[in-house]
Phi, psi and omega in degrees: 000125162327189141273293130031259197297314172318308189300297179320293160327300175307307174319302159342302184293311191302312206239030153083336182299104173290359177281290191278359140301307197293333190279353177275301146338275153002280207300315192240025170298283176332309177309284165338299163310315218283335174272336185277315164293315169320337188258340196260308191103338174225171199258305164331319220254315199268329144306281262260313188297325218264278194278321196283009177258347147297344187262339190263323177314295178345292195300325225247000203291318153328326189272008171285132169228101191314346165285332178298297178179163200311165187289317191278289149002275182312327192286333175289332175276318186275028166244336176286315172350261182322326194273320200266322159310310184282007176292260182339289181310312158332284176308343169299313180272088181277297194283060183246117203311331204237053170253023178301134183302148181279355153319320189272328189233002167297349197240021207288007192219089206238147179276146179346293200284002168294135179246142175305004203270315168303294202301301185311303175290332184277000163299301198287334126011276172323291186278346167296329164295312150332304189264015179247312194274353153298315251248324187277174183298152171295314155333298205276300173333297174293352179281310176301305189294344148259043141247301220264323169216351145313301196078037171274172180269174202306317177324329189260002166280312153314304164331279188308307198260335181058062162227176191254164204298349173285340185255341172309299195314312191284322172266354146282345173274321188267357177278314160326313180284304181285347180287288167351293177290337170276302195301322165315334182256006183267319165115008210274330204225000000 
């Protein structure tokens, strides 16, 4: 989508039209969600999490401004924003019932044929990839982790980091490569 056509959308929201709220809504709920779980940890908690950061983009919509930068991009910091606060009001609170690990429930949907044994492993799996990926420079790390398990595109990386798409590519690349190189010596691969 254009700026242009961004501008028209927002505008469109600004004067009450629910197709183009709803068409946004649409575009970037997964995404959101999907980030709103990594923090949370329960599909509830995330969903719940989900909608009240939509309800604040709603409230915030004045504050886009198509010369900064793209619609997803904005809509994407200010939704990490808002999820990394209530992360953060959570961890204040430790006995708040819906800090359960997101461990417990990556695997809730499971085939017949999962054994509990399977379920262990591919957990010790996890947190070995986890550690493994703690491991690259923040830089390259952060390029992989918004390409590789975010999925944003390069565009929306060059967007986000305000680099140019040639050094995005090159540090996904070279982040993969050293991810590689570590889970080989981590024994994971």
């Amino acid at each position: 989508m254009d700026t242009r056509n961004e501008v028209e959308l927002i505008d469109r929201c600004k004067a009450g039209d629910p197709q183009a709220w709803e068409y946004i809504v649409r575009l970037y709920s997964r995404r959101i969600y999907n980030l709103a779980y990594k923090f949370t940890g329960k599909h509830e908690s995330a969903e719940d999490l989900t909608q009240e950061v939509f309800i604040k983009i709603y409230r915030s919509l004045n504050q886009y401004d198509a010369g900064i930068g793209e619609l997803s991009s904005w809509l994407m910091r200010l939704a990490r924003n808002l999820i990394i606060d209530d992360y953060r009001k959570r961890q204040r609170r430790p006995n708040d019932s819906s800090s359960e690990s997101i461990d417990e429930h990556i695997y809730h949907l499971r085939l017949e044929s999962d054994t509990p044994q399977r379920r262990v492993e591919r957990k010790e799996r996890s947190l070995q990839i986890r550690a493994a990926i703690d491991k690259l420079s923040p830089e390259l790390r952060e390029c992989v982790v918004l390409r590789d398990i975010e999925g944003l595109s390069y565009q929306e990386i060059v967007a986000r980091l305000q680099i140019p798409e040639g050094t995005v590519k090159s540090r996904i690349n070279r982040g993969r490569i050293e991810l590689a190189k570590v889970l080989h010596r981590m024994k994971v691969v």
